[in-house]
Every structure is written in structure tokens, then in C-alpha cells.
N, C-alpha and C positions, 0 to 999 in steps of 0.2 A: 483552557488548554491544560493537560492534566503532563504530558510530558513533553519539556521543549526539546527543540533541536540539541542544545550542547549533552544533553542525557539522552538522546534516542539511538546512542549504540549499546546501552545499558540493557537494549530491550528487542536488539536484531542483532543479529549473528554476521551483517553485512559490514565491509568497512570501507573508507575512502578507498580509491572514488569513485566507488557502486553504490552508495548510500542516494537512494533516490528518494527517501523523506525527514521532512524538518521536524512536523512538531505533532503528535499525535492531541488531538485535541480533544474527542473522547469516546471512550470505548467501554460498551455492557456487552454482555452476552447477546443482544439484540440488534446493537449497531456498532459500527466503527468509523471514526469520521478525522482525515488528517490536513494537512498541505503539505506544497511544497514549492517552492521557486526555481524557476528553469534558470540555469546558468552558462553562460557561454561557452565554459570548460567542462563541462557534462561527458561523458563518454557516451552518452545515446543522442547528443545534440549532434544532428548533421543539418547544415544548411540555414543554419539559426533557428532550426524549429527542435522538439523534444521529441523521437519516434514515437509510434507506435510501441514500440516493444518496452522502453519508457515507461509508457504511461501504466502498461501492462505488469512490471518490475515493481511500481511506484507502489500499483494497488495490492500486488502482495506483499511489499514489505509495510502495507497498512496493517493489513492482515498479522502478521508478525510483530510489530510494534504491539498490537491489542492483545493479540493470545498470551504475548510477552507480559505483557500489566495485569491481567487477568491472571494470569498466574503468579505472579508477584504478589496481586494484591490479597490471592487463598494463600500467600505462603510458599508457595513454592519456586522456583526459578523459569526461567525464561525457556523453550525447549528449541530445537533446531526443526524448520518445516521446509518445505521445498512444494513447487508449484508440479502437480498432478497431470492435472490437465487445463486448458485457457478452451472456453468453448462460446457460441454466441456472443461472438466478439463485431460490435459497431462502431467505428472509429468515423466522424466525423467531421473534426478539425484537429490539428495539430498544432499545441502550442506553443510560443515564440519566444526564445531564450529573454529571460526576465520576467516573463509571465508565472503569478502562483494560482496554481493549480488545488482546488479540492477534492476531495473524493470521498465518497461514502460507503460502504460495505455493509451489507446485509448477510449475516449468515443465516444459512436457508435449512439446512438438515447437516446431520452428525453421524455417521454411522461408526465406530470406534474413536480413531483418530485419522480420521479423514474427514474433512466438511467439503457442504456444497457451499459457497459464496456469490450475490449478486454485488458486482459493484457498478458505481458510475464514477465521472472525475468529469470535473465540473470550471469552465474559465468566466468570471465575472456572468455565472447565471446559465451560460452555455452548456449542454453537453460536446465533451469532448470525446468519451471511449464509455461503453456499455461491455460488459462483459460477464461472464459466471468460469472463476477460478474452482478447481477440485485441490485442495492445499492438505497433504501431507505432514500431521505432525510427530515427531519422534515421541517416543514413551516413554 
């Protein structure tokens, strides 16, 4: 794990209680890989499960957490991004408050400061949500 939970608002712009990741575990230029733990007080938990839209938030503040350390780690500071577009999105299972969540992230292509991203997010092996974010970073 390269940054836990009590420092992963050092590295998103997000704050309680929209912080939908704990611990960025690690991030190159090639992949980005996080967790996170559903909790019963969640603002995207309905019905004891994590949405959709969750799972969706989770994997771009994966995104954001990484860009954030990457930039950190050339020197420079963390920048503010915002979700583009959400496209090829498969949701499969929704997981159950208490349940920690993986996710993976691939980025795909760059063209200034907008990337393509492939993620997945993952429960004990499962897929849970397949998706390709278009993520917005500021200059």
C-alpha cells in the first residue's frame, strides 16, 4: 500500500462523506489498484448494498488518488479532475455494506489532459462493475 486511508484526502479533492476510497495501494503510469469498505453510513448505500453509482465514484476517486501520487511523486501537487464521461458500463453484483471492494484501473490513452480509463472492481475474486471512465484533469 503506498497511501493509506488516514492520508488519501492529501491526494483527492473529495471530503467526508463522499470519500468513497480507503487506501490506494498502487499506482504507475500503467495501472492503478485501490480498496475500499462499504459501510452502513455511506451516502450511496441504499438497502444495505453499495450502488451503482458507488462503485462508479469509487473508481474515479481511484483515478484521482493515482494521478494525485504521480504527481506528487514528479514534484508537483495533486490537480482537481472530474468524470468526463462513464461509458461500457457492466454491473453485475452490488456489494453489501461491510464488504471491501477492489478495483483496478488501466489507463488506456491520453490525449492532453483528458484520459481514456478501463477499470474493473472486484469482491473476493468477483467482478462487480466493468466500466471505461473519460477523466478530466485541470492544468
Amino acid at each position: 500500500m503506498i497511501v493509506a486511508k488516514d492520508a488519501i484526502t492529501d491526494y483527492i479533492p473529495h471530503r467526508p462523506p463522499f470519500v468513497m476510497i480507503d487506501n490506494l495501494v498502487s499506482a504507475t503510469r500503467e495501472r492503478f489498484e485501490s480498496d475500499f469498505t462499504v459501510t452502513g453510513d455511506n451516502v450511496l448505500v441504499q438497502d444495505g448494498f453499495f450502488q451503482e453509482t458507488g462503485l462508479i465514484e469509487h473508481m474515479a476517486q481511484t483515478c484521482a488518488a493515482s494521478f494525485g501520487y504521480l504527481d506528487r511523486e514528479e514534484g508537483g501537487e495533486p490537480k482537481i479532475g472530474f468524470i468526463g464521461a462513464v461509458s461500457k458500463v457492466l454491473v453485475t453484483e452490488l456489494p453489501p455494506v461491510g464488504a471491501t471492494i477492489r478495483t483496478v484501473v488501466i489507463p488506456v490513452h491520453q490525449l492532453g489532459n483528458i484520459y481514456l480509463v478501463k477499470g474493473e472492481s472486484f469482491l473476493d475474486g468477483r467482478i462487480l462493475l466493468g466500466c471505461e471512465l473519460k477523466i478530466v484533469v485541470s492544468e
